[in-house]
N, C-alpha and C positions, 0 to 999 in steps of 0.2 A: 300327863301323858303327852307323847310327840302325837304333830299330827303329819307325820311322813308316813308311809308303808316298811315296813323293816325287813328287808330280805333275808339278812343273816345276823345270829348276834349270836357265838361262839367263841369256843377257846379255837385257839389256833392249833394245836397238835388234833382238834378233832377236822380240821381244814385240810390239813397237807397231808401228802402222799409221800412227802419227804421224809423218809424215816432215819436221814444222814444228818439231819438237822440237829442240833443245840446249842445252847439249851431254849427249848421253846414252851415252859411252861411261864405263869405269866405273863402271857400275850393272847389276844382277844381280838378277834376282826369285827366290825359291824358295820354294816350296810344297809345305808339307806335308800328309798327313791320319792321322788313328789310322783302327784298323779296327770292326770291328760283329761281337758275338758274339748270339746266339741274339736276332737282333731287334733286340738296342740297340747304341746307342756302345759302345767298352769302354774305358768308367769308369776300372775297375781297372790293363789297362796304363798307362794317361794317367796314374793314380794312383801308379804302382810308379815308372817313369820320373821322374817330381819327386821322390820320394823316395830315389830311385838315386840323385841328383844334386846332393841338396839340400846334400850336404857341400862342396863346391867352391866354395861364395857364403856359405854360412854359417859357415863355421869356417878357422880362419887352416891354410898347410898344418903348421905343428908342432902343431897342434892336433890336425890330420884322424892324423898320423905316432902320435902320443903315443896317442889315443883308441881305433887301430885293434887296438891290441893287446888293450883292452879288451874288444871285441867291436865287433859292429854297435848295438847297441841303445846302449850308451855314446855313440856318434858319432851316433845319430839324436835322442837324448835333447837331446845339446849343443846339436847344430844347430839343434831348435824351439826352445831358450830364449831364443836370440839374436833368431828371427823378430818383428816388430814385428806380430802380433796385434792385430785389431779388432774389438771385438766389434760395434759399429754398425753397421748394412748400409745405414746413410746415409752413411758412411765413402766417399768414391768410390775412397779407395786401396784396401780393402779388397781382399784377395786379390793387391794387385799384386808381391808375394810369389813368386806362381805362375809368374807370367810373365819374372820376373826367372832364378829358376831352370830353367824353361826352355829360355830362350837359354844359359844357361849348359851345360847339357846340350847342347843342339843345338850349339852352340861347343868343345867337348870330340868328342862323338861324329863328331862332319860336319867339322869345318874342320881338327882336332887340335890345337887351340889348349890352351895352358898357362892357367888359371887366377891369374893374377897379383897380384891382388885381389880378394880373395872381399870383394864388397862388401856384402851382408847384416851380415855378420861385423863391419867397419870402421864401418856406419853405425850400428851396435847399438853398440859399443865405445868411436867416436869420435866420436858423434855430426856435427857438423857438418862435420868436418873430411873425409869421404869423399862429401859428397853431387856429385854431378854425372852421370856416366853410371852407366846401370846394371850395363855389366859392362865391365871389364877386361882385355883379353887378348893373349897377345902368340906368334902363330905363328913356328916355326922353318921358316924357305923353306929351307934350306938350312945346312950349316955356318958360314958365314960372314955370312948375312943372316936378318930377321926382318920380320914387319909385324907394324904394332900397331893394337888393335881397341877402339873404345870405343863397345859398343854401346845403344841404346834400349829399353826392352822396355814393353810396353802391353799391358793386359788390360782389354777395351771390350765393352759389350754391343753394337755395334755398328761399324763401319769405315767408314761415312759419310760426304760430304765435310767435316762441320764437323770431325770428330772425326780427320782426316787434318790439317788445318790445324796442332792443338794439338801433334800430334808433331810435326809440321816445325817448328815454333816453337821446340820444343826442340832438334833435331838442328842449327836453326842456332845456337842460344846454347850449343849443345857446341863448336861453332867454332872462337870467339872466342881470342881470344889468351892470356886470360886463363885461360879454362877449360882448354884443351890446356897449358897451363903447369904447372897443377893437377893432372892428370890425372898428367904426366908426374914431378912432383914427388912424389906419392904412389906411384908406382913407384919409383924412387930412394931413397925415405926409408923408407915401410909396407910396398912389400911383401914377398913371402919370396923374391923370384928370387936370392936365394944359396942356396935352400935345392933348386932344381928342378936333379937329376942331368941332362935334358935339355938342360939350357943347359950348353955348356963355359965355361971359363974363358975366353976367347978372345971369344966371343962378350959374353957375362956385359958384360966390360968394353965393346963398343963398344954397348949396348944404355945401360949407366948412363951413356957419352960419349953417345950422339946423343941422348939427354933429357932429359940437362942441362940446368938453366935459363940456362947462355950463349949455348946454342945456339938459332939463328931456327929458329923454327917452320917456316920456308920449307922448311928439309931435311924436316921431318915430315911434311906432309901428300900428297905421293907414296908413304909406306909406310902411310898411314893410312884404315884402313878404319871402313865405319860401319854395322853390321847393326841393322837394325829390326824387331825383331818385333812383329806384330800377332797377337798372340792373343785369338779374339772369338766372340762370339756368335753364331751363322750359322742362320738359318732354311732354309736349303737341308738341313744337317745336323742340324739337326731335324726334320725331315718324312721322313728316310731312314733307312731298319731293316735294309738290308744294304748294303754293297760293291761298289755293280755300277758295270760301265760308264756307264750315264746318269749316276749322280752324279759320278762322276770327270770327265766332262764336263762338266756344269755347275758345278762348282768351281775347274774350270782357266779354265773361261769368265769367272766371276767373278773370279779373281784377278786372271788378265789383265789383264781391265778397273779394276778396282781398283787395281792396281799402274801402269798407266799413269795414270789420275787423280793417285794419292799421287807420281809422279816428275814428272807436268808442275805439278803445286802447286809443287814442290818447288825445280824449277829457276826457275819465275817468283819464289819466294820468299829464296833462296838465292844465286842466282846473282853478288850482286855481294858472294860470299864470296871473300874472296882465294886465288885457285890453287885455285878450286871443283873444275875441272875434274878437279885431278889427282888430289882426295880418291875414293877408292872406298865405291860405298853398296851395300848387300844389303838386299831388303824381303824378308823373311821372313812368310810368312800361314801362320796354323793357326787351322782353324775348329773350336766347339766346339756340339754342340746348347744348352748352359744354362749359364749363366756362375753361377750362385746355387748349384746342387747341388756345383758343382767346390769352389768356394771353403768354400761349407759344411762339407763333408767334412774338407778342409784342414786346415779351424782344427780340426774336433774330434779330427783325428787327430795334428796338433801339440799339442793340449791332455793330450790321453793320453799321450804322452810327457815332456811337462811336469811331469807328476803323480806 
């Protein structure tokens, strides 16, 4: 189980009032928020949480296997040295670190997806050879079936229309023929899914068959899903010092709305992706009071580790 509060976790045609929209089935909004201890955000969970997690993106799993015997601080040590640290806070990547790890956690805790690519790990390692989505993952439906997940992650001082535009931009160049070819080739080749007890053998094999590079991406994109997180800067959540009702309202209000904005961009932008239709999308929001203090923190507590 997460330990966020969930505001909303819906299909999206049950969200919008937009009834001009399509096609918007397979699409799911969910919403998260952290809670409020004596007055403020708390930091600290949001804190603990990325660092609970940060092993699963940052370290390969014979890594995380080998390390754990060592202790915890061995496996936390690892995990910051691989992180791509900025020190520049004109950096616009800076921190997007956080965010990566986050969905990674939310994708582990919420969905129970396997970690198949710890991509931190790989872009540290392999430099170019892993850039493309920011997380990799691949759900057991069942014994016999699986979906695969190649999700977005953003960390934005704000959620705005233009700044909705630049992830759609991406989420359609994840697409592409080319990129899903990639994606799917890098699980085949990099990652450790020989090594995940949850996968049988059985499985194992029709997962390295259906992602093959013989195979037409046409079979793919019916089991392929696409979660977006937005993790941001939120003034509604900064102006709030406890947990009540009014703000949980006005945050679901806000998503809402945001969330239909970011899916009707989406489908005007997207749409004449082939077999759009059958690709599933999740927009994930978690709103932050201060994008600078989080990030802050980050780097000096991956520095200390470091050290």
């Amino acid at each position: 189980m997460i330990n966020f509060e969930i505001l909303i976790d819906d299909a999206f045609s049950v969200i919008t009032a937009d009834s001009s929209l399509t096609p918007i089935e397979n699409k799911r909004v969910f919403s998260l928020i952290n809670s409020f201890e004596d007055g403020f955000w708390h930091h600290s969970k949001f804190n603990k949480f990325i660092w609970n997690n940060i092993k699963e993106t940052a370290l390969s799993y014979r890594e995380r296997q080998s390390l754990a015997l060592e202790g915890e601080d061995s496996l936390l040590t690892e995990a910051a040295i691989n992180l791509r640290l900025s020190e520049s806070e004109n950096d616009i990547g800076r921190g997007s670190e956080i965010s990566e790890i986050l969905l990674y956690g939310i994708m582990k805790k919420y969905y129970n997806a396997l970690p198949i690519i710890p991509k931190i790990f790989y872009k540290q390692n392999t430099q170019d050879n892993a850039k493309g989505a920011d997380s990799v993952h691949i759900v057991i439906e069942n014994e016999n079936e699986f979906s695969l997940w190649f999700g977005e992650s953003k960390f934005y001082n704000s959620i705005e229309n233009a700044r909705l535009d630049v992830i759609i931009d991406s989420v359609k160049d994840s697409l592409t023929l080319r990129k899903i070819k990639k994606e799917n080739k890098l699980i085949t080749n990099l990652s450790d899914i020989n090594d995940f007890e949850e996968i049988s053998t059985e499985l194992r094999a029709k997962i390295v068959e259906t992602l093959s590079q013989e195979q037409s991406i046409d079979t793919i994109k019916p089991i392929l899903n696409i979660p977006i997180l937005l993790l941001y800067e939120c003034s509604i959540t900064n102006g709030a010092t406890h947990l009540t009702e009014e703000y949980k309202t006005q945050i679901i209000s806000h998503h809402k709305e945001r969330a239909t904005e970011y899916f009707k961009r989406q489908i005007n932008m997207c749409n004449n992706v082939d077999l759009y239709s059958e690709i599933k999308f999740h927009i994930i929001l978690f709103p932050v009071p201060e994008k600078k203090p989080i990030v802050d923190k980050f780097i000096e507590k991956a520095q200390v580790y470091r050290s």
